[in-house]
Backbone as numpy.savetxt, mean C-alpha at the origin, in Angstrom:
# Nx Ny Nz CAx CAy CAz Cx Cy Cz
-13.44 -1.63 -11.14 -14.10 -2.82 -10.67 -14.52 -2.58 -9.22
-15.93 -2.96 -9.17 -16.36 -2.72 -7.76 -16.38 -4.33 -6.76
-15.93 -4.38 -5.88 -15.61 -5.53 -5.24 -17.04 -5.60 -3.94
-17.51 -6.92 -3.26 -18.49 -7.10 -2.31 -17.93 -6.20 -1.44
-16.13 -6.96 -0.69 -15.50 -6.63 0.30 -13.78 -6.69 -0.28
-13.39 -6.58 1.07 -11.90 -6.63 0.61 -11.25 -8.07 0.39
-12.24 -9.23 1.47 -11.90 -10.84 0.98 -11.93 -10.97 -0.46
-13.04 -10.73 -1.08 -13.64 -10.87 -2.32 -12.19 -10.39 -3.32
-11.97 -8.82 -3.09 -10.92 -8.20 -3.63 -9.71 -9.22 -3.74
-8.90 -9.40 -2.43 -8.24 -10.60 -2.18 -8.08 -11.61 -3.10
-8.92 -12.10 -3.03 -9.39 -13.38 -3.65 -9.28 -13.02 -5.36
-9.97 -12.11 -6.15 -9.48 -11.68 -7.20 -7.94 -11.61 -7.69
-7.51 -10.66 -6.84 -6.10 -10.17 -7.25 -5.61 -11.69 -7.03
-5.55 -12.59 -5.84 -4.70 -13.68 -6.11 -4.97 -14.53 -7.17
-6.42 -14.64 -7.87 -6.81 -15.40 -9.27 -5.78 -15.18 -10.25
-5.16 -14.05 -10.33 -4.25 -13.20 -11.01 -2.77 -13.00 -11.08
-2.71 -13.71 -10.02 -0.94 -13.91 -9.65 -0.81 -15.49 -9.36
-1.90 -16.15 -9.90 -1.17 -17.33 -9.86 0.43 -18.26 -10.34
0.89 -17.26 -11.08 2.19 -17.60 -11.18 3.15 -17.58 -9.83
2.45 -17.00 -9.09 3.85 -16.37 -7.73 3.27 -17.77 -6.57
2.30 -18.32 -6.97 2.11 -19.26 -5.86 3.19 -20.79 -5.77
3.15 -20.84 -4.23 3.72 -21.83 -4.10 5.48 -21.46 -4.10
6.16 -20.32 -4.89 7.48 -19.98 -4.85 8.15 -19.62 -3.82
9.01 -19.84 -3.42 9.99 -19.76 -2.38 10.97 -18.29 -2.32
11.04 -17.23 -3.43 10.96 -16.48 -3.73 10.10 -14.89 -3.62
9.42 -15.28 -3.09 7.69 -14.14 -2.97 7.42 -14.33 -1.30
6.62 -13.13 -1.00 6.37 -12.88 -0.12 5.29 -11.78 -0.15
4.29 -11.91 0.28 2.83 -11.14 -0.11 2.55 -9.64 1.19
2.74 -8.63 0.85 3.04 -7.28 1.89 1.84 -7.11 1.99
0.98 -6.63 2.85 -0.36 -5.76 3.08 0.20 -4.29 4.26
-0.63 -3.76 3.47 -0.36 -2.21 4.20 -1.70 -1.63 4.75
-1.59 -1.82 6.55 -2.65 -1.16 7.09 -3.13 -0.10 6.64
-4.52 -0.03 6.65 -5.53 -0.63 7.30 -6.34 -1.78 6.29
-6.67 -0.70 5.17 -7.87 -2.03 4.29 -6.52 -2.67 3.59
-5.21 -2.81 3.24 -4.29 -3.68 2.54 -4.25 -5.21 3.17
-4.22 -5.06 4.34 -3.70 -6.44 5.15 -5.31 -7.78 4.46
-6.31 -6.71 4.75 -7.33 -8.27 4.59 -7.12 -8.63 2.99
-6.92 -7.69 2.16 -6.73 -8.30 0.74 -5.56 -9.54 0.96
-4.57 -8.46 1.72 -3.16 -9.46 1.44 -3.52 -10.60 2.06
-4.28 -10.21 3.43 -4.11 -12.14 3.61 -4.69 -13.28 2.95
-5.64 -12.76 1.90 -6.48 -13.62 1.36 -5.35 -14.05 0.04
-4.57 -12.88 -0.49 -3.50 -13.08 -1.66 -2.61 -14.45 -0.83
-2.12 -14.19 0.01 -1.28 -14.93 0.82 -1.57 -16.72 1.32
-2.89 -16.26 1.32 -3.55 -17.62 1.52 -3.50 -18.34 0.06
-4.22 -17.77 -0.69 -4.71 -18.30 -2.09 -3.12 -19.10 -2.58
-2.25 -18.09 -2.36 -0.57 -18.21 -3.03 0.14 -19.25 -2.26
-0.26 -19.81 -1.05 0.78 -20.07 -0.44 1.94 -19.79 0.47
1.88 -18.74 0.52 2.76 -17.71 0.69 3.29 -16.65 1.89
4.00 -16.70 2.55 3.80 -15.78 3.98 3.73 -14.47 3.77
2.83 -14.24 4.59 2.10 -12.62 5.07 3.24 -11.55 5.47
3.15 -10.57 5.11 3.95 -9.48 6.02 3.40 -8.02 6.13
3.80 -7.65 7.17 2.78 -6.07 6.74 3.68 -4.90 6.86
3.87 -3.92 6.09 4.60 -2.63 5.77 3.60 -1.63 6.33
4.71 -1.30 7.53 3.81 -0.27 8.21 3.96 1.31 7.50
3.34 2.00 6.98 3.70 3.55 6.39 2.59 4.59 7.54
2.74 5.49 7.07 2.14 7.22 7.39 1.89 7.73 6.29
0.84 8.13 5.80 0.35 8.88 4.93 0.57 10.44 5.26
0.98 10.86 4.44 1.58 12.54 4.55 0.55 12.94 3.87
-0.27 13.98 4.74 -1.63 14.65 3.95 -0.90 16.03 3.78
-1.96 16.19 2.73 -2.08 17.85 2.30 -1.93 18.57 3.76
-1.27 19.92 4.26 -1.90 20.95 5.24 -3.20 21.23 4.43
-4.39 20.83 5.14 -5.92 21.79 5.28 -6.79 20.63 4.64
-6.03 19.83 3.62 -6.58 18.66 3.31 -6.06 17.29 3.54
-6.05 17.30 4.69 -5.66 15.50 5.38 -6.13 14.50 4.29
-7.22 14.21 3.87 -7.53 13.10 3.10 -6.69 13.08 2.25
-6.06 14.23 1.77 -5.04 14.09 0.44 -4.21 13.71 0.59
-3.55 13.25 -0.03 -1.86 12.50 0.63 -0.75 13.18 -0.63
-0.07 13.52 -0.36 0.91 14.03 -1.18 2.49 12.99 -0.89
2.37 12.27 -0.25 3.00 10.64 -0.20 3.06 10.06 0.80
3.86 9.15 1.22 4.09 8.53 2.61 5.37 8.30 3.18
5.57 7.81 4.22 6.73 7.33 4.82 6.49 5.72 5.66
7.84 4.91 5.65 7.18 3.50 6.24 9.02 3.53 6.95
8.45 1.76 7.53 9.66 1.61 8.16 10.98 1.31 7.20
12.21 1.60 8.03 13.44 1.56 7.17 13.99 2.65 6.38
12.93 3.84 6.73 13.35 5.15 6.10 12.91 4.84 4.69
11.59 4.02 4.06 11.40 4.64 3.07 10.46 6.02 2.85
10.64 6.33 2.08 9.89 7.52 1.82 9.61 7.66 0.38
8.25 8.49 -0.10 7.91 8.15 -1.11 6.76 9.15 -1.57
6.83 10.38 -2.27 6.99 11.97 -2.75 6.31 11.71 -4.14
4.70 12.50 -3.92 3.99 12.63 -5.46 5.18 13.67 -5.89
5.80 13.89 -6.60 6.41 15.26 -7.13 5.51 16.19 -7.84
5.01 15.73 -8.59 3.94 16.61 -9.31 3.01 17.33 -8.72
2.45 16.15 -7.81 1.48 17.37 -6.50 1.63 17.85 -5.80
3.49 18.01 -5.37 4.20 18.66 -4.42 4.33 20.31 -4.97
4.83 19.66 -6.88 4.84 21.12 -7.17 3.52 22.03 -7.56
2.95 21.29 -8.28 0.85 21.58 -8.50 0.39 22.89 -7.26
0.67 21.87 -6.07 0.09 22.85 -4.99 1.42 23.81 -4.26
2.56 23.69 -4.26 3.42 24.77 -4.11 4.18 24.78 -2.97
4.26 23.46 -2.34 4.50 22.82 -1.52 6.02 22.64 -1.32
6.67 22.70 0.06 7.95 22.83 -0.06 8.32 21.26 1.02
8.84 20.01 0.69 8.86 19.25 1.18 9.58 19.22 2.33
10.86 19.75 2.14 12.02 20.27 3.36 10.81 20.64 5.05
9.57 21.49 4.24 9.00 21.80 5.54 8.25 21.19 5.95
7.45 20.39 4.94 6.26 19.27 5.14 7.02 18.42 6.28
7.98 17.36 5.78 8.89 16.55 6.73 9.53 16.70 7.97
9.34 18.25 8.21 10.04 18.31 9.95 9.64 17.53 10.73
């Protein structure tokens, strides 16, 4: 699905979770950079308070755009395995 913008996007995905609106329970995450404007529009639509999960995208060495996973606050971390092993990749060294 091709969206105008990311409001638009927003605005979709919350058409879609109308069950979570209004609950006292939920809480709507956006993850910089293009995540946050969806989320705030989810957040709006729902009712719901905003929060944002800050991560780091762990690129490929030689191919940055690639991400082979990320890291955010609280020490999560979070490892394609498959494309770790695909390309031959040793994570122990990626992570220093």
């Amino acid at each position: 699905m091709i969206f105008r913008n990311r409001q638009q996007a927003g605005q979709i995905l919350a058409s879609r979770l109308e069950k979570y609106a209004n609950r006292e329970d939920v809480i709507v995450l956006g993850i910089p950079r293009g995540g946050v404007p969806v989320a705030f529009e989810v957040a709006k639509a729902l009712n719901q308070p905003l929060d944002i999960f800050v991560l780091r995208k762990l690129g490929v060495p030689g191919h940055e755009e690639l991400a082979f996973g990320a890291i955010g606050s609280g020490g999560v971390r979070v490892v394609n395995a498959n494309l770790v092993a695909e390309l031959g990749l040793s994570t122990c060294k990626l992570l220093r």
